[in-house]
BAFI-3210 file (N, C-alpha, C; in Angstrom, 3 decimals, decimal comma, padded with zeros to 6 digits):
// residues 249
n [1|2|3|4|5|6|7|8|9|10|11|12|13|14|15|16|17|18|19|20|21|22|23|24|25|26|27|28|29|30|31|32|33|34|35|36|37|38|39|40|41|42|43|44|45|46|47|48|49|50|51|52|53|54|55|56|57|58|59|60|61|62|63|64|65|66|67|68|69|70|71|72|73|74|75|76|77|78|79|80|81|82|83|84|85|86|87|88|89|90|91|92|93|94|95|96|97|98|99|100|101|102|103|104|105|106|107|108|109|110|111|112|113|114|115|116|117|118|119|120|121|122|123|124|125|126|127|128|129|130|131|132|133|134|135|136|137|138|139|140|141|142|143|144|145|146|147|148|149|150|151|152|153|154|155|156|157|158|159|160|161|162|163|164|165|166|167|168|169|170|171|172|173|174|175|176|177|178|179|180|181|182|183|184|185|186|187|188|189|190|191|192|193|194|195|196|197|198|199|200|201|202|203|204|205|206|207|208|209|210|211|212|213|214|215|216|217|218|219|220|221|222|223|224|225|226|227|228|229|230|231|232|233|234|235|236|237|238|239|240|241|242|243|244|245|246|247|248|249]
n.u [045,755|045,298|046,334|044,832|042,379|043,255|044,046|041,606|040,284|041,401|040,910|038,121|038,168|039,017|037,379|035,103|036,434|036,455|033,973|033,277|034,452|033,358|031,060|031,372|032,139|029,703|027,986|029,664|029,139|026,199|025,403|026,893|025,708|022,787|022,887|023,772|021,246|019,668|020,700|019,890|016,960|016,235|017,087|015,463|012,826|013,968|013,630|011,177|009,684|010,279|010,101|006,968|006,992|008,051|006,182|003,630|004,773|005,710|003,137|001,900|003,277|002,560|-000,266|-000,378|001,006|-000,953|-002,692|-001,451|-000,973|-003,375|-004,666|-002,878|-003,344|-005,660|-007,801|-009,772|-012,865|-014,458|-017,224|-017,472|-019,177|-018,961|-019,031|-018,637|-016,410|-014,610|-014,846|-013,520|-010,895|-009,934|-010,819|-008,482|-006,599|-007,133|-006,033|-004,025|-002,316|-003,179|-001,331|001,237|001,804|001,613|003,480|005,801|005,790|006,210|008,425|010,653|010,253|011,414|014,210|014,813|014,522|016,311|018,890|018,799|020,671|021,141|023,301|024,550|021,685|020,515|017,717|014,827|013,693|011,597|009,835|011,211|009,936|007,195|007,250|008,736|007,975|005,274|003,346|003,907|003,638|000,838|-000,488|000,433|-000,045|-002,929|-003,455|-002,948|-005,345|-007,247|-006,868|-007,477|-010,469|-010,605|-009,363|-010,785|-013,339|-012,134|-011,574|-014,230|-015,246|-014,053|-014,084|-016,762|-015,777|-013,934|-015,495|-017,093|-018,404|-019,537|-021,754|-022,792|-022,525|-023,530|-024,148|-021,651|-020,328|-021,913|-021,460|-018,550|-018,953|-020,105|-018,411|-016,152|-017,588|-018,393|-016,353|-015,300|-017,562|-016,563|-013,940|-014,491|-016,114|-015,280|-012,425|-010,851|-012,191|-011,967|-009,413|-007,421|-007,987|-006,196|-003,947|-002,770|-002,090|000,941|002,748|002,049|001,099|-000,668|-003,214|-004,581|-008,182|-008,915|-009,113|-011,344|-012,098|-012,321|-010,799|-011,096|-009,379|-007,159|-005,510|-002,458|-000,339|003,177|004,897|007,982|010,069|013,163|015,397|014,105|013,538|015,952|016,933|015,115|016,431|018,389|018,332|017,087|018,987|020,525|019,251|018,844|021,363|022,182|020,352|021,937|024,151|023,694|022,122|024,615|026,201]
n.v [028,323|025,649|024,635|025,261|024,053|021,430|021,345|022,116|019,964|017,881|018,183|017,526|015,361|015,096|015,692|013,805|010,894|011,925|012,239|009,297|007,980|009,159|008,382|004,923|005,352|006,178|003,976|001,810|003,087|003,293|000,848|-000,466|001,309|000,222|-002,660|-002,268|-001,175|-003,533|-005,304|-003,951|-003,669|-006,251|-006,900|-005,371|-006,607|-008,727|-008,249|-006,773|-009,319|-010,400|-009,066|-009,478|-012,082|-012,259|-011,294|-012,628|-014,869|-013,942|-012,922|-015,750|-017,220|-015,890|-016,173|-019,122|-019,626|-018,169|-019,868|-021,514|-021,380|-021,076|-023,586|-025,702|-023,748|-023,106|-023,648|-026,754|-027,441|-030,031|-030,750|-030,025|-030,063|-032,767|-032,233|-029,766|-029,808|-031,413|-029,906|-027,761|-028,431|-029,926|-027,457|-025,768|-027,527|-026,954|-024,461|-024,118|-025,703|-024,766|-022,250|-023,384|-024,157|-021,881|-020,633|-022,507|-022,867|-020,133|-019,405|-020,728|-020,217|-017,825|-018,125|-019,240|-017,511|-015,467|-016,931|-016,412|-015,347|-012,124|-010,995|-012,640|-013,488|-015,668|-016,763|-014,239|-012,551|-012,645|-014,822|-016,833|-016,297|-017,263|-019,632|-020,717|-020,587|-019,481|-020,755|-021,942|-019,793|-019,252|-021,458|-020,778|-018,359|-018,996|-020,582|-019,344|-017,501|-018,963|-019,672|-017,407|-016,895|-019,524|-019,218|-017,080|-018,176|-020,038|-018,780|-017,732|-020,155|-020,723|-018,983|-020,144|-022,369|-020,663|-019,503|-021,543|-022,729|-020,753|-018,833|-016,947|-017,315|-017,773|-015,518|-013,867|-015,441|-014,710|-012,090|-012,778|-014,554|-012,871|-011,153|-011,990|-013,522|-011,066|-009,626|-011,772|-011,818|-009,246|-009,550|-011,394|-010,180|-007,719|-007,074|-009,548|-010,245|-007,602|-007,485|-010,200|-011,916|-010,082|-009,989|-012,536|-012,955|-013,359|-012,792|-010,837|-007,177|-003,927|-001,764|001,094|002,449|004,967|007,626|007,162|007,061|003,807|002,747|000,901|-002,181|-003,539|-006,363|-006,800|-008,213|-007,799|-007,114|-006,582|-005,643|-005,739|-005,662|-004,217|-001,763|-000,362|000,161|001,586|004,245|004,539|005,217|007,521|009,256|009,798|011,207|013,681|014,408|014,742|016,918|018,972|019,322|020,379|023,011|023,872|024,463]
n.w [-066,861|-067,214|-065,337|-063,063|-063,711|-063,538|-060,520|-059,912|-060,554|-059,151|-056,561|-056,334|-056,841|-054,334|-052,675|-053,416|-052,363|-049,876|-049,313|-049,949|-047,508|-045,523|-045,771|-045,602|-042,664|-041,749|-042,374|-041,136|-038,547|-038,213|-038,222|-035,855|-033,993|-034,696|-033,530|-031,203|-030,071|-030,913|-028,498|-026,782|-027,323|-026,931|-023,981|-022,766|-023,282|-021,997|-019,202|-018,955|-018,962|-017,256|-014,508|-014,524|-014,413|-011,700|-010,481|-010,584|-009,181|-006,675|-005,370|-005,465|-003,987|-001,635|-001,225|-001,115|000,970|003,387|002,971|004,135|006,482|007,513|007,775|008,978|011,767|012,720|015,614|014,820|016,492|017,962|017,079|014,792|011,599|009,272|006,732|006,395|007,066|005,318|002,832|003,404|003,885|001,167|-000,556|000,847|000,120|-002,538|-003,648|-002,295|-004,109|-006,390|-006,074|-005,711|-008,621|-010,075|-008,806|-009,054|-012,029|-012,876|-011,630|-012,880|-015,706|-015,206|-014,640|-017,205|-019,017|-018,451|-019,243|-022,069|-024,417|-025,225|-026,680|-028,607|-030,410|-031,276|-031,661|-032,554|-029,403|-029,015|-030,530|-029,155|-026,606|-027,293|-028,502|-026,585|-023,861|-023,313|-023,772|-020,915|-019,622|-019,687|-018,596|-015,829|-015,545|-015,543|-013,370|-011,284|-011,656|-011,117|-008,360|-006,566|-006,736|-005,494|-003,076|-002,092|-001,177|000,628|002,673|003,240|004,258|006,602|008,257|009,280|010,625|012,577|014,221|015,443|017,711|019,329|020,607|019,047|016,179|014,101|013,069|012,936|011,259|008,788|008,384|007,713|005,434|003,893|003,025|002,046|-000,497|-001,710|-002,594|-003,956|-006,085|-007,013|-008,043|-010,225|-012,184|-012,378|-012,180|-012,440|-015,466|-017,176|-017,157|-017,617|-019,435|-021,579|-020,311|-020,256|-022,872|-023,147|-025,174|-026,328|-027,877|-026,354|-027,571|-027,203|-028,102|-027,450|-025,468|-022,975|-019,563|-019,091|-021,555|-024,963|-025,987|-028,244|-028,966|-030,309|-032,265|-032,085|-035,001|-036,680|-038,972|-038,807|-040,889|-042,851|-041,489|-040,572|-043,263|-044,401|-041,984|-043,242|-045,354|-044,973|-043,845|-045,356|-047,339|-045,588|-045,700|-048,206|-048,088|-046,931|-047,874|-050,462|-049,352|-048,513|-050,781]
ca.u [044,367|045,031|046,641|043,645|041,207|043,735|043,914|040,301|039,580|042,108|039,990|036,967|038,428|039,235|036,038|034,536|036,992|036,221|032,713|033,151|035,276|032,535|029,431|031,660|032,267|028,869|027,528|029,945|028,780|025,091|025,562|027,220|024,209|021,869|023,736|023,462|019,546|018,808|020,636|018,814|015,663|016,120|017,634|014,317|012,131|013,701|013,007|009,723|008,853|011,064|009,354|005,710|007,191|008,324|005,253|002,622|005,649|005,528|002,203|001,483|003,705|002,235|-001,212|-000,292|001,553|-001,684|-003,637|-001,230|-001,076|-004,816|-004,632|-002,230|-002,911|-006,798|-008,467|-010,558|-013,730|-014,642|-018,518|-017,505|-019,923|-017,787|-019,146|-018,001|-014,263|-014,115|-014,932|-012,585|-009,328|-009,921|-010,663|-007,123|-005,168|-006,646|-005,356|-002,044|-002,148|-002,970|-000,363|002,409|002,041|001,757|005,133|006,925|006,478|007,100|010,328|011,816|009,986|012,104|015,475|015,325|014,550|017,680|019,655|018,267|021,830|020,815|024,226|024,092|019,953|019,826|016,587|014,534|013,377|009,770|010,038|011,824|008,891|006,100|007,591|009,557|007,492|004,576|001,890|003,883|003,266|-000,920|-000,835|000,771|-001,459|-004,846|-003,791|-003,455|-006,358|-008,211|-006,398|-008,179|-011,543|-010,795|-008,584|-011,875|-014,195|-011,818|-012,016|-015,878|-015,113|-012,841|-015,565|-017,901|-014,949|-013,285|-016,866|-018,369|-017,843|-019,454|-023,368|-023,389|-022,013|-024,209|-023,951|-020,185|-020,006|-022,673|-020,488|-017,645|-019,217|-021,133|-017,430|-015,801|-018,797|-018,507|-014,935|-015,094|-017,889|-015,747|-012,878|-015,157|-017,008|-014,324|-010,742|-010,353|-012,759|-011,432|-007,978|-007,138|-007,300|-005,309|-002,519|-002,235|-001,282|002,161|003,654|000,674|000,870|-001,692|-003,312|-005,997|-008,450|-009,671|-008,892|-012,160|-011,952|-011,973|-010,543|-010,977|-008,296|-007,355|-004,689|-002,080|001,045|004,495|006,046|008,989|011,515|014,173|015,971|013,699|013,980|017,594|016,936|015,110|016,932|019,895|017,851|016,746|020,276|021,316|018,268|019,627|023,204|022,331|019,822|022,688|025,637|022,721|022,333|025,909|026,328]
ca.v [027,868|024,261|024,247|025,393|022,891|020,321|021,334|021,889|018,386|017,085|018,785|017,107|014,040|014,928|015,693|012,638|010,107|012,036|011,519|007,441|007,645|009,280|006,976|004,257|005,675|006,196|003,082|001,358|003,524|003,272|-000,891|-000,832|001,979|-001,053|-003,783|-001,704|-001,149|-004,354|-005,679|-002,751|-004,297|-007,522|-006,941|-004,782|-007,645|-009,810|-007,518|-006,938|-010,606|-011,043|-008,583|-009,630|-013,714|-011,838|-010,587|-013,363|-015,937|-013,495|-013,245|-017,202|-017,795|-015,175|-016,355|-020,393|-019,629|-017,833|-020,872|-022,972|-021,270|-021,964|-025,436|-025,821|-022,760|-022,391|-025,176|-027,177|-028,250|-031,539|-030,953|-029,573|-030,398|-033,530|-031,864|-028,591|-030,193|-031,614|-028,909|-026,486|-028,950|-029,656|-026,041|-025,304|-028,223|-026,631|-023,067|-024,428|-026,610|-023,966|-021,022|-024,196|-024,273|-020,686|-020,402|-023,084|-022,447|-018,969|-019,597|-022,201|-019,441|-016,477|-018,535|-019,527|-016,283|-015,288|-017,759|-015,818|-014,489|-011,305|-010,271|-013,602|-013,204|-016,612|-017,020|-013,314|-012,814|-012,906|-016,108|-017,808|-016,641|-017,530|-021,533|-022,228|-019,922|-018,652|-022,262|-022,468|-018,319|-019,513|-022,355|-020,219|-017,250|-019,520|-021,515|-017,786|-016,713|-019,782|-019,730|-016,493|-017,321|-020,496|-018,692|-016,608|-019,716|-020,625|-017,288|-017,919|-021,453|-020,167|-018,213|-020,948|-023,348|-020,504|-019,133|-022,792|-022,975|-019,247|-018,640|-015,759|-017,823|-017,487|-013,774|-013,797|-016,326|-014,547|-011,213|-013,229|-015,125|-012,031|-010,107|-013,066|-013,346|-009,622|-009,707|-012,694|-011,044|-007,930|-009,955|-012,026|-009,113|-006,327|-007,104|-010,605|-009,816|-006,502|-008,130|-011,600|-012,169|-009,103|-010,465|-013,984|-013,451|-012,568|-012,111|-009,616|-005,668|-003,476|-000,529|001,527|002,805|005,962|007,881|007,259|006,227|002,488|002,306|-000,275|-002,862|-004,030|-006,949|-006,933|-008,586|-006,873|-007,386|-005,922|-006,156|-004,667|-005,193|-002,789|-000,171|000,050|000,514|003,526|004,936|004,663|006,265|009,142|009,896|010,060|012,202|014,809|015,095|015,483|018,387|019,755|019,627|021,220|024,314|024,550|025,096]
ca.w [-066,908|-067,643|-063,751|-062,259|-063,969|-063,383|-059,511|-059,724|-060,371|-057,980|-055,164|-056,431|-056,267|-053,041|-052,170|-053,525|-052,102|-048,490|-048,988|-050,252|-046,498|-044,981|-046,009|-045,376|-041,308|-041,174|-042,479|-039,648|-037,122|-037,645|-038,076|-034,658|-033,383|-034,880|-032,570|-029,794|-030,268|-030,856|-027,746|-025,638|-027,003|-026,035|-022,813|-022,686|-023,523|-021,358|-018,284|-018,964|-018,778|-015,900|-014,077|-014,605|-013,589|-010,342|-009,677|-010,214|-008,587|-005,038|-005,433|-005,691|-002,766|-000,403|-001,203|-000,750|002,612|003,939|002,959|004,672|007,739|007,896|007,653|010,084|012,999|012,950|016,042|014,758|016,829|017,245|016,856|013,621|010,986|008,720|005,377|006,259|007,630|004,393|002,035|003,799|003,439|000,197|-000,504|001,024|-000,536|-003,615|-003,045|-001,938|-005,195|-007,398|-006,272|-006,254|-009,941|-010,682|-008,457|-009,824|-013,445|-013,179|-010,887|-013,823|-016,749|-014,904|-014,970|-018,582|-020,055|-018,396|-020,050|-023,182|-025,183|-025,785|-027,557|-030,337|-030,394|-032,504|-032,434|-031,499|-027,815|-029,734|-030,733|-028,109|-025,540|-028,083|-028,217|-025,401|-022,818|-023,642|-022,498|-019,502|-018,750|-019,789|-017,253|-014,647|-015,117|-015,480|-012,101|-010,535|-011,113|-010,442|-006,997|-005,948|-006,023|-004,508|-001,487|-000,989|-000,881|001,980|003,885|003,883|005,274|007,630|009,299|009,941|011,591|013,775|015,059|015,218|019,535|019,632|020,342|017,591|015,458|012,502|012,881|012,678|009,986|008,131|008,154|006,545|004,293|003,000|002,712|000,863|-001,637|-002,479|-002,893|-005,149|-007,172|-007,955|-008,963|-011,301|-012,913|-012,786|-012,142|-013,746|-016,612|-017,960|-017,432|-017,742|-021,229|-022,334|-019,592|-020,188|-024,130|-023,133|-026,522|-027,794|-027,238|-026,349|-028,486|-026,899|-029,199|-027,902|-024,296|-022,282|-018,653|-019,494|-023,011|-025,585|-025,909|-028,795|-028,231|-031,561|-032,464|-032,563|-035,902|-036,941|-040,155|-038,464|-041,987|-043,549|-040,431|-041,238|-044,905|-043,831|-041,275|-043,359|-046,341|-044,233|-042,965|-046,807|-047,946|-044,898|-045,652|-049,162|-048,449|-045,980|-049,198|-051,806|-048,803|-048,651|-052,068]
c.u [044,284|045,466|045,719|042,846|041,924|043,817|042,139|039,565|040,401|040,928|038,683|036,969|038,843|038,433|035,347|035,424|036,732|034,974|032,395|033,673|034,054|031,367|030,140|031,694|031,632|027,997|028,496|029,743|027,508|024,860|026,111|026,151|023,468|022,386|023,403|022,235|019,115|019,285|020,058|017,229|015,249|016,266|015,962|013,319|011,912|013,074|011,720|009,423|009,180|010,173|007,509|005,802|007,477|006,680|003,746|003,692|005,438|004,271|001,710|002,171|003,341|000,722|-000,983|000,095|000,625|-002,837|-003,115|-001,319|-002,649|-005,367|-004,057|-002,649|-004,735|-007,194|-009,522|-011,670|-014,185|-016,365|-018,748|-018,095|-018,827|-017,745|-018,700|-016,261|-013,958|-013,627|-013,910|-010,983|-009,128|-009,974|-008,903|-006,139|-005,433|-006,066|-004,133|-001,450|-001,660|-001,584|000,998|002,807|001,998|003,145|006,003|007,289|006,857|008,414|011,117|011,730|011,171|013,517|015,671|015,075|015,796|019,166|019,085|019,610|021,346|021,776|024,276|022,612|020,004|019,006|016,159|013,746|011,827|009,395|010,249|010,742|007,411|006,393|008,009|008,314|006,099|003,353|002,504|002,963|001,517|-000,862|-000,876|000,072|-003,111|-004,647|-004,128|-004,687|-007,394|-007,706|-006,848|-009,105|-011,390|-010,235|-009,849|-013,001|-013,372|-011,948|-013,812|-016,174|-014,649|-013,797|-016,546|-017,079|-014,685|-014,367|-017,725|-019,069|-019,185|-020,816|-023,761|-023,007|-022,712|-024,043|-023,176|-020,209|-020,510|-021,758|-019,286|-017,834|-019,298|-019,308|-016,513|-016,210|-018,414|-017,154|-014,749|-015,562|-017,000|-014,554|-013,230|-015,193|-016,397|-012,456|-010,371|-011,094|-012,450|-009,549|-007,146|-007,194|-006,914|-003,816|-002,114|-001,609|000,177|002,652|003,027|001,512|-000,638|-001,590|-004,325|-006,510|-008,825|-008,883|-010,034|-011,659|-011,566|-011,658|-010,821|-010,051|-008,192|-005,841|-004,233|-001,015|002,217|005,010|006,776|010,187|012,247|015,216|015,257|014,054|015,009|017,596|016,280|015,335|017,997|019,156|017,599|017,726|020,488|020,589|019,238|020,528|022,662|021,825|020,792|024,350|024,688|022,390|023,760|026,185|025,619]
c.v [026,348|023,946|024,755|024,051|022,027|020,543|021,424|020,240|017,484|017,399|017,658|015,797|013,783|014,915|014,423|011,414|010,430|011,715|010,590|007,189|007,908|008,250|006,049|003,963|005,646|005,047|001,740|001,789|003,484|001,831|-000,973|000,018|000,746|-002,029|-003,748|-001,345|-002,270|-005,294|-005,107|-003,587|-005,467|-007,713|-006,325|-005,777|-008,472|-009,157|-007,532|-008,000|-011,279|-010,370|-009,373|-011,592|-013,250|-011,962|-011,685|-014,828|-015,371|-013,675|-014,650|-017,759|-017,294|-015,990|-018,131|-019,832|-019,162|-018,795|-022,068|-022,659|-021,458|-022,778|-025,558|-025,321|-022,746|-023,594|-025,040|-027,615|-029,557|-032,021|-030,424|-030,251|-031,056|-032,796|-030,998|-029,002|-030,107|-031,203|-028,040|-027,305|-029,366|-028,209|-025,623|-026,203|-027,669|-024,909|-023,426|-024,804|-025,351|-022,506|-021,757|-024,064|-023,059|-020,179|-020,884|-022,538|-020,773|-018,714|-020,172|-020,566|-018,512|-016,848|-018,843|-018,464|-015,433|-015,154|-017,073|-014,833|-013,029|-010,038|-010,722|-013,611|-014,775|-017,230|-015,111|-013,609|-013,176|-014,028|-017,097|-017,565|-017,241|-019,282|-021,771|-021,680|-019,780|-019,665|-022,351|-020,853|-018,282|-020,115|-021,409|-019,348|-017,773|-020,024|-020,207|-017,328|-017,792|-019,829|-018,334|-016,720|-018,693|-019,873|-017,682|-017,510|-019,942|-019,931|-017,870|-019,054|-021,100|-019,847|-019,278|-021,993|-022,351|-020,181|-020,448|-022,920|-021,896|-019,412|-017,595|-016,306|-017,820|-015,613|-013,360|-014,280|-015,737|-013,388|-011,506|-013,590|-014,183|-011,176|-010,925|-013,062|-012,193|-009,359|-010,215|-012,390|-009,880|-008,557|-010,590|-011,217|-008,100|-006,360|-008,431|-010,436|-008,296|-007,202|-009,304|-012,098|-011,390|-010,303|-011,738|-014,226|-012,527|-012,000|-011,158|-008,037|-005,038|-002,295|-000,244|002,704|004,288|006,409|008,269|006,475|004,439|002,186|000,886|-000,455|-003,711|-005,147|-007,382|-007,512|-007,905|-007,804|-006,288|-006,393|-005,275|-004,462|-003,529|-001,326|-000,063|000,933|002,007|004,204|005,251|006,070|007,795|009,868|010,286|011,626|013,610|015,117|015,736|016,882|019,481|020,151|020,852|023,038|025,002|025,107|026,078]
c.w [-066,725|-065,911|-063,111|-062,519|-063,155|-061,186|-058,792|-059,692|-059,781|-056,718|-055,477|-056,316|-055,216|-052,302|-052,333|-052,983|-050,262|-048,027|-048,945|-048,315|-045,300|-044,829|-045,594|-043,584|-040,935|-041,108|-041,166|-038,655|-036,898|-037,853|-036,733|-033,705|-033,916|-034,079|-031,585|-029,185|-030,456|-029,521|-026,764|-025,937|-026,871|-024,717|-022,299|-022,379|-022,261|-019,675|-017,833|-018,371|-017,616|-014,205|-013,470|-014,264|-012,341|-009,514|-009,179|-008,963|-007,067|-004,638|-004,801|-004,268|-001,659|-000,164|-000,769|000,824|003,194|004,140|003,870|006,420|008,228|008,540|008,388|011,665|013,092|013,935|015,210|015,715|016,806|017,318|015,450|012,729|009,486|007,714|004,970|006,392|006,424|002,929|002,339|003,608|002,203|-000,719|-000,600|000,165|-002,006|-004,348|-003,453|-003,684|-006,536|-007,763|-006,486|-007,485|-009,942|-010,079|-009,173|-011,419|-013,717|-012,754|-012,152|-015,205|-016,198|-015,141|-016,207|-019,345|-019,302|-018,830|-021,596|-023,540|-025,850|-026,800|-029,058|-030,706|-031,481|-032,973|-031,384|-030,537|-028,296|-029,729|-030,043|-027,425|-026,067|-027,992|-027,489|-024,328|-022,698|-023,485|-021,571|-018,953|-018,878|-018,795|-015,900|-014,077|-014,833|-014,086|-011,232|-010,359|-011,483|-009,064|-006,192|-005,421|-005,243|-003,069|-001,043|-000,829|000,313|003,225|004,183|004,650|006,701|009,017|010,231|011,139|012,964|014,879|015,372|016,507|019,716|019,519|018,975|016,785|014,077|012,201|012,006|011,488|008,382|007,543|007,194|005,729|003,358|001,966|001,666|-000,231|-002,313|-002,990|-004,172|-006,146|-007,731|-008,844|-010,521|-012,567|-013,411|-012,784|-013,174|-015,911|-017,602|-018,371|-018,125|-018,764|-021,703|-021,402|-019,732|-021,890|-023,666|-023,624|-027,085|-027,104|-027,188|-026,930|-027,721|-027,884|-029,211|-025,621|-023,170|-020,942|-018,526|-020,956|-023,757|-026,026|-026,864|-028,672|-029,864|-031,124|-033,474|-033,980|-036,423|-037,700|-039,413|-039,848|-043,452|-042,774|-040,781|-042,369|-044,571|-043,045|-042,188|-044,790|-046,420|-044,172|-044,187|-047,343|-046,815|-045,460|-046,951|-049,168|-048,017|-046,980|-050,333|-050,713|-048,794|-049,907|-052,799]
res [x|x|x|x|x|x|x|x|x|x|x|x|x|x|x|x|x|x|x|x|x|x|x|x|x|x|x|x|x|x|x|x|x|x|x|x|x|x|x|x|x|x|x|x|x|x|x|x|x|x|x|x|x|x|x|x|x|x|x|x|x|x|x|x|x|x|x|x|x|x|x|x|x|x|x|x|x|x|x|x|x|x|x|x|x|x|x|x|x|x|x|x|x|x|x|x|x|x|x|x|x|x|x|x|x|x|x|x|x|x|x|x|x|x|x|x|x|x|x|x|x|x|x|x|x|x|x|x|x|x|x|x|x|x|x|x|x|x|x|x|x|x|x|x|x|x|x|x|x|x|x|x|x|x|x|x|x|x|x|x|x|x|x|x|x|x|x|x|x|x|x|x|x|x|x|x|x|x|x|x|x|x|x|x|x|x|x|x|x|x|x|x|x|x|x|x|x|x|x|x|x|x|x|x|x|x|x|x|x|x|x|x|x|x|x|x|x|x|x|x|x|x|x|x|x|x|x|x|x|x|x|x|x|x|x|x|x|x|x|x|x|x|x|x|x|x|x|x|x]
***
């Protein structure tokens, strides 16, 4: 009898010394799963933002180079009316002006979030685009989309210079102007105005409140203890096993 107990509570200390081995295996394996999740969501991060500098940076350079070929390739007339000359090259130098800056700083923004360590994280990606990034990616986006309506202000110029020669010339001109105008209104009214202040807070997320055709947008900021998430992931995992030892038994 006394060699049973006594092998009985060897086992149990075998059991409990496999389970201290266990929690221990698992608590290094879901600390290196945490490592590996938080460089996925930085690498994530940085993507994103890399992305969306791509896009206004191609953007900004397609739209300058169309303004420049303008300026350069369209004749001028030389009964051309001075007030109009002058309006339309100013116009363009401020086009050109404006997609320069929305190129440049997103070209320099896209290379330094690069340079963003996303294995040492020593400050998070949050953070870093909120202070180092995050007034240049305002400038860049406000010059953008002030460089629209000005590039269709120049289209409507455009019209009156290349038709100036031309007896229909108010016709023509009238046609462009009118198509410019309407353009510019939609962007005003419907594309920049639903948009443009959700997109220019970089660092925010979006929540929509309800699933109607145009949802309402409510524009929040990500926070996240990732020391607490742990704490309950790890808590959860515990609560399981135990319910999964209390079925076994």
């Amino acid at each position: 009898m006394e060699l049973i107990n006594a092998l009985s509570k060897s086992f149990d200390v075998a059991d409990v010394a496999w389970e201290i081995n266990c929690r221990e295996e698992d608590l290094k394996y879901r600390a290196l799963e945490n490592e590996r999740r938080k460089v996925d969501d930085a690498r994530r991060a940085v993507n994103e933002k890399a992305e969306q500098l791509k896009a206004i940076s191609g953007l900004s350079a397609l739209v300058a180079g169309f303004a420049m070929v303008v300026q350069t390739n369209i004749p001028i007339p030389d009964s051309l009316n001075p007030v109009l000359l002058c309006l339309m090259g100013a116009t363009t130098a401020a086009v050109v002006a404006a997609m320069l800056i929305a190129m440049l700083n997103s070209t320099f923004l896209l290379v330094a979030i690069f340079k963003y360590d996303c294995k040492k994280r020593e400050v998070p990606f949050e953070n870093f685009w909120r202070n180092r990034c995050d007034e240049d990616w305002q400038l860049a986006f406000s010059a953008f989309t002030y460089g629209i309506p000005l590039f269709l202000v120049m289209l409507a110029q455009v019209g009156w210079v290349v038709f100036w020669t031309h007896d229909d010339r108010n016709v023509a001109s009238t046609f462009v102007t009118a198509i410019a105008i309407g353009t510019l209104v939609f962007w005003l009214v419907s594309t920049k105005y639903k948009w443009a202040g959700i997109l220019k807070k970089g660092h925010k997320k979006l929540t929509f409140q309800d699933n109607s055709p145009l949802p309402a947008v409510d524009i929040v900021e990500e926070e996240v203890d990732e020391d607490d998430y742990e704490d309950v992931q790890e808590d959860e995992y515990y609560d399981a096993n135990e319910h999964e030892h209390e079925d076994e038994s």
